[in-house]
C-alpha positions, 0 to 999 in steps of 0.5 A: 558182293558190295553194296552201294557204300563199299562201291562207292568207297572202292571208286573213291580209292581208286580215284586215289590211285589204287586199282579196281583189285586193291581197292577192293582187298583195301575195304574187306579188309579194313571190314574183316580185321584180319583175313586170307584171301578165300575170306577177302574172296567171299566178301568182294567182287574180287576173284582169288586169284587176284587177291594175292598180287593186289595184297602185294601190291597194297602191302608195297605201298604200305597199306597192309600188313602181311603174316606168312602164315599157313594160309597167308593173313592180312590185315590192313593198316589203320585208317588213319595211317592209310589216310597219311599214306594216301596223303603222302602219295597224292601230294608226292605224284601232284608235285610231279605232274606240275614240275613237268607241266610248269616246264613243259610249259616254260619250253612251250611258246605259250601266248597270253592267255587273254588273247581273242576269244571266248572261254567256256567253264562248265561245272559250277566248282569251274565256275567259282574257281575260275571267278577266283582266280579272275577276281585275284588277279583284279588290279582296279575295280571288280563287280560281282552280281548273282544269288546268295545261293551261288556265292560260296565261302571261298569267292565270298572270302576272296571277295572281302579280302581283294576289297581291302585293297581295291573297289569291290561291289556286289550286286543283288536284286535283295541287297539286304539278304541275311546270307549276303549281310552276314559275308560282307556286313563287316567288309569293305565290300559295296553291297549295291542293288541291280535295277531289274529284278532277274525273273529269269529261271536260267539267271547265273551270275556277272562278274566284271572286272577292270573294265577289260574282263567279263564273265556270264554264267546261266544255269541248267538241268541237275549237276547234283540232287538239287544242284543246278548245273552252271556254265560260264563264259568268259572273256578279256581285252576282247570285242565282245568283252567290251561290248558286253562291258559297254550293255553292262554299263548302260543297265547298271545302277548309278551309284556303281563306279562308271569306270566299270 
């Protein structure tokens, strides 16, 4: 039987490619050393007569290691081997899904993807993923409002890196927030107050960006054990764009570039 570590470390695997079975011979092995199959038998859910093909498997993908004995031996590679093998795998299959996808997506008839209508992003990593790439592509000007807690190192570090080369502001009901000092104090990023302290429990945050691009984002119900879940819409060269854009305007600070 596992307990919650093992399943836990089985699923992980699996989601590195690895079957249920493989998985699951991979981990009592690295825990036996060395076993046979009755002994990877009695420590996982895997039945016996399962454990041979997922061993020859395991060991056809350089996993583990196999001595024709009587009865059979095997023992795992060591973890850091298994991590470099796994490694290798991920990045070799990655690279083929998208040299498919990138030609799929050459012979496709593909429209801007800024044409009318509004997108939704669900999962608050989505979400900072999306604001990334939005906030990358920014010719002009980008604003980005919302709570320290929700400003990861990697939107903060885009953040300071694109306002070397265009206005950045970031705004916040308490500009002088230590965490939002300590990411853009030595910045060229504009720390800026919004006028109305946000009292909503469901406040996300704002991005906006070039005038033509905007994203609203609200908070929900647990994502993780004191996480809250983000949803984000967003939108550009579109109607509700430009009118979000426009009530956005009318709110802001007057200190925040019109041209927003």
């Amino acid at each position: 039987m596992t307990d919650d570590g093992e399943s836990e470390a089985v699923e992980a695997l699996q989601r590195l490619g690895l079957s249920k079975y493989e998985a699951g011979v991979f981990v009592a092995l690295e825990r036996l050393g060395t076993g046979t199959a009755r002994d990877v038998d009695r420590m996982t859910d895997v039945p016996r007569s399962q454990v041979y093909g997922a061993a020859e498997n395991l060991e056809e993908r350089g996993l583990v290691e196999v001595q024709q004995s009587n009865p059979i031996q095997y023992r795992a590679v060591p973890l850091k081997e298994a991590r470099e093998t796994l490694a290798e795998r991920f990045e070799r299959e990655q690279d083929r899904a998208f040299e498919y996808l990138e030609r799929a997506r050459e012979g496709a008839d593909h429209e801007d993807e800024h044409q009318e209508g509004v997108w939704t992003v669900h999962g608050r990593d989505n979400v900072s993923s999306r604001v990334r790439q939005i906030v990358a592509d920014a010719e002009e000007s980008v604003l980005y409002a919302g709570g320290p807690d929700l400003l990861d190192d990697e939107v903060a570090a885009t953040l300071r890196e694109r306002a070397d080369e265009i206005d950045v502001w970031v705004c916040s009901a308490t500009v002088d927030d230590p965490a939002l000092v300590d990411a853009f104090g030595d910045s060229a990023v504009t720390l800026a107050p919004f006028p109305d302290d946000p009292t909503d429990d469901a406040a996300g945050r704002l991005l906006a960006v070039d005038g033509h691009t905007i994203l609203l984002s609200v908070l929900g119900g647990e994502e993780l054990p004191g996480v809250r879940k983000e949803t984000a819409i967003w939108s550009a060269d579109t109607g509700i764009a430009t009118v979000l854009l426009e009530l956005l305007r009318s709110h802001i600070v007057d200190d925040i570039d019109a041209e927003l």
